[in-house]
ZAKOLLO-863773 format. One record per residue (C-alpha): residue number from 1; x, y, z; residue in one letter. Coordinates in pm, 1 decimal. Example, Ala and Ser with C-alpha at 12.3 -4.5 7.8 and 13.67 -1.06 7.14 Angstrom:
% ZAKOLLO-863773
@num: 1	x: 1230.0	y: -450.0	z: 780.0	residuo: A
@num: 2	x: 1367.0	y: -106.0	z: 714.0	residuo: S
//
This chain:
% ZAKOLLO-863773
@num: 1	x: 0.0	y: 0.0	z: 0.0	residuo: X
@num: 2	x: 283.7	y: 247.0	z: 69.4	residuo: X
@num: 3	x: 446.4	y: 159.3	z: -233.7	residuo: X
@num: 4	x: 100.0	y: 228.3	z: -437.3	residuo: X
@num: 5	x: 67.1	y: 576.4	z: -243.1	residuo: X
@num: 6	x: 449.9	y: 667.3	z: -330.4	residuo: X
@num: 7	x: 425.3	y: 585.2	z: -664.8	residuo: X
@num: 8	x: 115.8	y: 771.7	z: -680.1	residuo: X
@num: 9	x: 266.8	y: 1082.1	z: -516.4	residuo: X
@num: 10	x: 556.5	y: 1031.4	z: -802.7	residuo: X
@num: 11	x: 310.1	y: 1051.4	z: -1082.7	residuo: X
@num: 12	x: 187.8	y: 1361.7	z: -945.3	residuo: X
@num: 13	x: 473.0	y: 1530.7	z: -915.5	residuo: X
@num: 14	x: 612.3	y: 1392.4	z: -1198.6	residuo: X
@num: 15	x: 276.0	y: 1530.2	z: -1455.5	residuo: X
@num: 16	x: 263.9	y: 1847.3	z: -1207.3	residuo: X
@num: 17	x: 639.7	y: 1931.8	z: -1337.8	residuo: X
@num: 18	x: 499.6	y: 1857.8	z: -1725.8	residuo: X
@num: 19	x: 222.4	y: 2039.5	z: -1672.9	residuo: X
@num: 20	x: 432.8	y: 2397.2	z: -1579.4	residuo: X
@num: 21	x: 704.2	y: 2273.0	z: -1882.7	residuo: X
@num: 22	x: 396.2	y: 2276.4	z: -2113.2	residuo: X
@num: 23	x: 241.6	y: 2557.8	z: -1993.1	residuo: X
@num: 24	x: 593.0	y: 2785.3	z: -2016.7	residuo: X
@num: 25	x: 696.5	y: 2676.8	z: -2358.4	residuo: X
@num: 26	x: 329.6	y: 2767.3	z: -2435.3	residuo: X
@num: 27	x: 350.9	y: 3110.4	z: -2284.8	residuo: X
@num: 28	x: 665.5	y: 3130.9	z: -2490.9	residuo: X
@num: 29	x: 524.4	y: 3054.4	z: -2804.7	residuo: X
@num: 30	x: 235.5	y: 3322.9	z: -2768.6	residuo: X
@num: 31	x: 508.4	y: 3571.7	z: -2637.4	residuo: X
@num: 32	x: 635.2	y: 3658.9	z: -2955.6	residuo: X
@num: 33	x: 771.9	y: 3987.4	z: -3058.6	residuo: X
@num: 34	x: 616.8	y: 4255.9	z: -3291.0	residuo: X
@num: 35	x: 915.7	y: 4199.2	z: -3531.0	residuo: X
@num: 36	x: 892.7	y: 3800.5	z: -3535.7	residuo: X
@num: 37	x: 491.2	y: 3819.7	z: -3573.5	residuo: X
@num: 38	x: 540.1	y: 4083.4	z: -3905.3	residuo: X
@num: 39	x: 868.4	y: 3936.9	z: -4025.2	residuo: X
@num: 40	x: 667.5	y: 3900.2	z: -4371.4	residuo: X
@num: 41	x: 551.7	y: 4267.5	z: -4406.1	residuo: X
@num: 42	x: 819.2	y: 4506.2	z: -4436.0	residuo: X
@num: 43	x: 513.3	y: 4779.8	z: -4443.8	residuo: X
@num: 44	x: 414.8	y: 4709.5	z: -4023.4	residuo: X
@num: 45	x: 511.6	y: 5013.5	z: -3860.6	residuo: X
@num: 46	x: 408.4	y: 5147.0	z: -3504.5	residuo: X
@num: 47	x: 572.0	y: 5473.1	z: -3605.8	residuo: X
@num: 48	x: 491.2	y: 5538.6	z: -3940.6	residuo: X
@num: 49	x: 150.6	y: 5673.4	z: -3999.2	residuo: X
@num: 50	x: 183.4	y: 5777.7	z: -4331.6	residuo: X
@num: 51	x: -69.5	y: 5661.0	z: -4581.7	residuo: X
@num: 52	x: 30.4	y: 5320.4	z: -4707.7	residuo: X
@num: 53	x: -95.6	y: 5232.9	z: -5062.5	residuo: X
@num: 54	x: -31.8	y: 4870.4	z: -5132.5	residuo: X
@num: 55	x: -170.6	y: 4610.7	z: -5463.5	residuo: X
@num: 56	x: -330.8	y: 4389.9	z: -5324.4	residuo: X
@num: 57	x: -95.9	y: 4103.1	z: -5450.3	residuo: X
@num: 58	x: 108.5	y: 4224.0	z: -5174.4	residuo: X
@num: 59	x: -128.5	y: 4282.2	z: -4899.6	residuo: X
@num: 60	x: -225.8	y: 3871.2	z: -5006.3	residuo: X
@num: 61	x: 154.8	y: 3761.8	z: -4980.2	residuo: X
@num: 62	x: 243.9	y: 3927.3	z: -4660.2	residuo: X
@num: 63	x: -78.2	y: 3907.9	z: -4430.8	residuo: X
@num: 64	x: -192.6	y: 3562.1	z: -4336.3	residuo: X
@num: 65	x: -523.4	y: 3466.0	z: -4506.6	residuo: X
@num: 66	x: -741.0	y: 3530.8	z: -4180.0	residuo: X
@num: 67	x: -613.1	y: 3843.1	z: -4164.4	residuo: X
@num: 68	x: -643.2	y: 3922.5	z: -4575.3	residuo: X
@num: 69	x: -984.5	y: 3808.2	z: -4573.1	residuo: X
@num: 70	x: -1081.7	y: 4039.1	z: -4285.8	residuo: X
@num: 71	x: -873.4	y: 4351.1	z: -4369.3	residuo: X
@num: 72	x: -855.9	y: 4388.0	z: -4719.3	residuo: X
@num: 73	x: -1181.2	y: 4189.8	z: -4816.0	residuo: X
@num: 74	x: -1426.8	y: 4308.4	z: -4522.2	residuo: X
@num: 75	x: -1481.3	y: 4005.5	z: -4369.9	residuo: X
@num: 76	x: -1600.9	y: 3977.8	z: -4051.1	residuo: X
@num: 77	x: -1507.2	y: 3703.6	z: -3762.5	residuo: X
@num: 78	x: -1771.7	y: 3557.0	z: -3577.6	residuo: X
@num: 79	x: -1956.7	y: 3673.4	z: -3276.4	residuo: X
@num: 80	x: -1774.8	y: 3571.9	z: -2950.5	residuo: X
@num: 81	x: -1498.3	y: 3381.9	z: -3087.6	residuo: X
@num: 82	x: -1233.2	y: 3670.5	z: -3113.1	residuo: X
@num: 83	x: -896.0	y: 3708.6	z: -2882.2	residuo: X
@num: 84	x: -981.4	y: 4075.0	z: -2780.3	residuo: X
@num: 85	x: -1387.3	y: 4088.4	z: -2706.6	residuo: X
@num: 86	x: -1355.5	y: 3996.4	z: -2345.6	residuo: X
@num: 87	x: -972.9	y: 4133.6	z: -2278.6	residuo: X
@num: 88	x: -933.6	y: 4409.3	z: -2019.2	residuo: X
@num: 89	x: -592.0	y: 4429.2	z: -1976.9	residuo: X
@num: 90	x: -434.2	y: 4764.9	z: -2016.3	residuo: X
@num: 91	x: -235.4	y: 4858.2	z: -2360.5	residuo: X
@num: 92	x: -263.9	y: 4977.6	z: -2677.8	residuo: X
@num: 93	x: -463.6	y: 4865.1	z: -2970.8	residuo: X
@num: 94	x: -301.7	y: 4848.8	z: -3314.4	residuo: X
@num: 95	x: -375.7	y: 4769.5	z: -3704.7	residuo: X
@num: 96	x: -260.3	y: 4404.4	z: -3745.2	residuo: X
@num: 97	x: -216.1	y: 4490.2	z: -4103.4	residuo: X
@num: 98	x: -11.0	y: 4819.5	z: -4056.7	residuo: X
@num: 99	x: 70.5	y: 4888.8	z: -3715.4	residuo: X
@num: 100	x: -111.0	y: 5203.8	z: -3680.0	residuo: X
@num: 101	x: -207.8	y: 5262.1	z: -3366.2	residuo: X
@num: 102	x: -621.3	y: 5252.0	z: -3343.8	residuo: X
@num: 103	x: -717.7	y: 5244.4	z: -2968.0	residuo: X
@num: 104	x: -615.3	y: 5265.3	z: -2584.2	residuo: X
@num: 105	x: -771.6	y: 4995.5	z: -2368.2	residuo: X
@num: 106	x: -906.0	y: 5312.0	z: -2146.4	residuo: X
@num: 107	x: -1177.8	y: 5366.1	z: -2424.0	residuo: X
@num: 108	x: -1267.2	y: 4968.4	z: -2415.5	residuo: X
@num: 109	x: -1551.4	y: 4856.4	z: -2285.1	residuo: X
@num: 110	x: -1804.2	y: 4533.2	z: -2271.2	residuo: X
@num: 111	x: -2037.1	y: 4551.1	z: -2530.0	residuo: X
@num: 112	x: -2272.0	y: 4223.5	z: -2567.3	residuo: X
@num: 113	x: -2230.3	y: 4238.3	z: -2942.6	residuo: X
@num: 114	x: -1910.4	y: 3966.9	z: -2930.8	residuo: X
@num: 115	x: -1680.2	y: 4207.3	z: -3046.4	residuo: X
@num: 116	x: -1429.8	y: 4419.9	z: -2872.5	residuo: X
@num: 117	x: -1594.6	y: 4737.6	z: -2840.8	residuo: X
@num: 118	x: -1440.1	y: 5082.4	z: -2803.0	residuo: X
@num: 119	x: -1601.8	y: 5469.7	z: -2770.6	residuo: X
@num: 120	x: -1303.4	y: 5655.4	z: -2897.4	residuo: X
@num: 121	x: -1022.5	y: 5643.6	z: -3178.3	residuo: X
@num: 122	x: -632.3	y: 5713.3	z: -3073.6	residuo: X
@num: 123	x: -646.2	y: 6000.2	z: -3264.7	residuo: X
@num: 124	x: -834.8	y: 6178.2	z: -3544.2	residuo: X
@num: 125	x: -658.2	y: 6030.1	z: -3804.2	residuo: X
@num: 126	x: -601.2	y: 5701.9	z: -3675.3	residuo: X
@num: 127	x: -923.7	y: 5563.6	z: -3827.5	residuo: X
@num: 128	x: -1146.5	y: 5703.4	z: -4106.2	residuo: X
@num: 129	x: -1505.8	y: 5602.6	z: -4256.1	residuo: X
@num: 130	x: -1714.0	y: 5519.3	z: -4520.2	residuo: X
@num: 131	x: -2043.2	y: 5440.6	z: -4575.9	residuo: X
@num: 132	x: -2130.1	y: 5028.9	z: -4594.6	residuo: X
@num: 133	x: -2484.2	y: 4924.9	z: -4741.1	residuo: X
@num: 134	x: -2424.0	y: 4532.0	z: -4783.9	residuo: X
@num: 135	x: -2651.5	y: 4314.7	z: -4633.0	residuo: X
@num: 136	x: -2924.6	y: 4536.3	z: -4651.6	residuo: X
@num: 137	x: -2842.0	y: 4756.4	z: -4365.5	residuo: X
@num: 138	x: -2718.0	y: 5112.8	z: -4348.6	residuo: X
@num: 139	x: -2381.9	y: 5123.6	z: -4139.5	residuo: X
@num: 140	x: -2087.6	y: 5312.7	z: -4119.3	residuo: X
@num: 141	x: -1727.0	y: 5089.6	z: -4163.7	residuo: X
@num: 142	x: -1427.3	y: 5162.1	z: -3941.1	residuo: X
@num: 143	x: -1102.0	y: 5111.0	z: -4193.8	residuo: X
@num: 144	x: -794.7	y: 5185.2	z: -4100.1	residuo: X
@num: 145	x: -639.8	y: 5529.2	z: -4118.7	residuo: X
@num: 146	x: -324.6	y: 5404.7	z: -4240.4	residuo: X
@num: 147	x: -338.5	y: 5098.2	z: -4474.4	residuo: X
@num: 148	x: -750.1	y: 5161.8	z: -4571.4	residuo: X
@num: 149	x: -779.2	y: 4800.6	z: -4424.2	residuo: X
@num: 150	x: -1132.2	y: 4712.5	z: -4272.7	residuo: X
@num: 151	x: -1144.0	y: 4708.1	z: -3895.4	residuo: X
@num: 152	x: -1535.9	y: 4665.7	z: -3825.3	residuo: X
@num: 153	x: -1827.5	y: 4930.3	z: -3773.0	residuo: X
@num: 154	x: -1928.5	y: 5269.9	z: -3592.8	residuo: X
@num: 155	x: -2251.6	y: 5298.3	z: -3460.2	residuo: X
@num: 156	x: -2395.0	y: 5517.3	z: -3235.7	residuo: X
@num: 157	x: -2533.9	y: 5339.3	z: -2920.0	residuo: X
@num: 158	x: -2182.6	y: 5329.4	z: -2683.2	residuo: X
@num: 159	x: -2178.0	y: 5465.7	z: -2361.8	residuo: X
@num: 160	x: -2086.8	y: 5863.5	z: -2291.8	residuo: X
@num: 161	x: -1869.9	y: 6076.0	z: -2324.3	residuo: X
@num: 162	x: -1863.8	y: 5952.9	z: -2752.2	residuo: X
@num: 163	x: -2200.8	y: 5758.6	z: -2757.8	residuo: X
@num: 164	x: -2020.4	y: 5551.4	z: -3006.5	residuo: X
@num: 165	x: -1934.4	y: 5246.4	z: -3001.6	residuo: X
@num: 166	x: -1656.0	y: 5147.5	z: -3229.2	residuo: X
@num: 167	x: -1754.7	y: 4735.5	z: -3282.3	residuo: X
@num: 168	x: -1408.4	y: 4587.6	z: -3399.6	residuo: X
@num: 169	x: -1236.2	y: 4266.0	z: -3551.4	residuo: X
@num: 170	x: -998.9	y: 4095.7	z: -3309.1	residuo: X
@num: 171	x: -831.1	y: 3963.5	z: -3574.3	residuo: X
@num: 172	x: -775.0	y: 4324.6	z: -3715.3	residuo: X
@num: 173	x: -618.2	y: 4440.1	z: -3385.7	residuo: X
@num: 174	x: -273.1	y: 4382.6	z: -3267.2	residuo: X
@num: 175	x: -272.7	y: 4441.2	z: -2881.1	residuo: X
@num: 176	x: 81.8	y: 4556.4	z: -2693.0	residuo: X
@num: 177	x: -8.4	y: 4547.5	z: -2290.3	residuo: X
@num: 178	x: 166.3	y: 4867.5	z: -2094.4	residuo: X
@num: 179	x: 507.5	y: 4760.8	z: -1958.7	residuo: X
@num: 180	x: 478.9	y: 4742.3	z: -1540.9	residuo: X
@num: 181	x: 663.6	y: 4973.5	z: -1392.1	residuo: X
//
């Protein structure tokens, strides 16, 4: 019986010390930096917020197909199923096609739409408009201020001071969490 409870205790610790080995290589796989994630787009900046005017043969050989189909052809993700909808951890929001950066995670908030939801841009220029009648409905599309690449809608039911509520594509954002310090 002692032998049975020792060997048991073994196993334990044993699949206790696998289970922190699998969990830090997996935190070390997700940790990966802005450089390694864009190594195929020469165009991602953080910095540069000039326009960028690509063909979109390039935008399809340097973003991954997720990302093409959401950004350049206006797809949209499914409800609830995005990285970002349910994230409140503090950093800054960027264009996962550009780098431009879009929003703070100040101006997040729950929405119950399954999207993450925001009620104010970085900046003026950080994301611009146009109007979107597929589907039958009259919205307004969020693109990108930078690259022109779809991010996801603008309505007008968020909560004060903006009323807006800025409905978004996880896949579209790149998020950067404030350093501690």
């Amino acid at each position: 019986m002692k032998n049975r409870l020792n060997l048991l205790l073994l196993l334990i610790i044993l699949f206790g010390f696998m289970g922190v080995a699998c969990s830090q290589s997996k935190t070390a796989q997700t940790k990966q930096t802005v450089s390694e994630k864009h190594s195929k787009n020469p165009y991602y900046s953080r910095t540069n917020t000039k326009k960028l005017v690509l063909a979109d043969s390039i935008w399809k050989k340097i973003l991954t197909e997720d990302l093409y189909a959401v950004s350049r052809q206006a797809e949209t993700e499914r409800a609830f199923t995005g990285k970002y909808w349910q994230t409140d951890v503090k950093g800054t929001y960027y264009c996962a096609a550009c780098g431009r950066k879009l929003f703070r995670s100040d101006t997040k908030f729950q929405s119950s739409c399954g999207w993450p939801s925001f009620f104010e841009q970085a900046d003026k220029s950080s994301i611009i408009f146009k109007s979107d009648n597929s589907y039958g409905m009259q919205r307004t599309e969020a693109l990108c201020g930078r690259c022109g690449g779809h991010l996801g809608h603008l309505f007008d039911d968020g909560p004060e001071p903006t009323g807006k509520r800025y409905c978004m594509n996880s896949i579209a954002l790149d998020f950067e969490p404030d350093t501690q310090k």
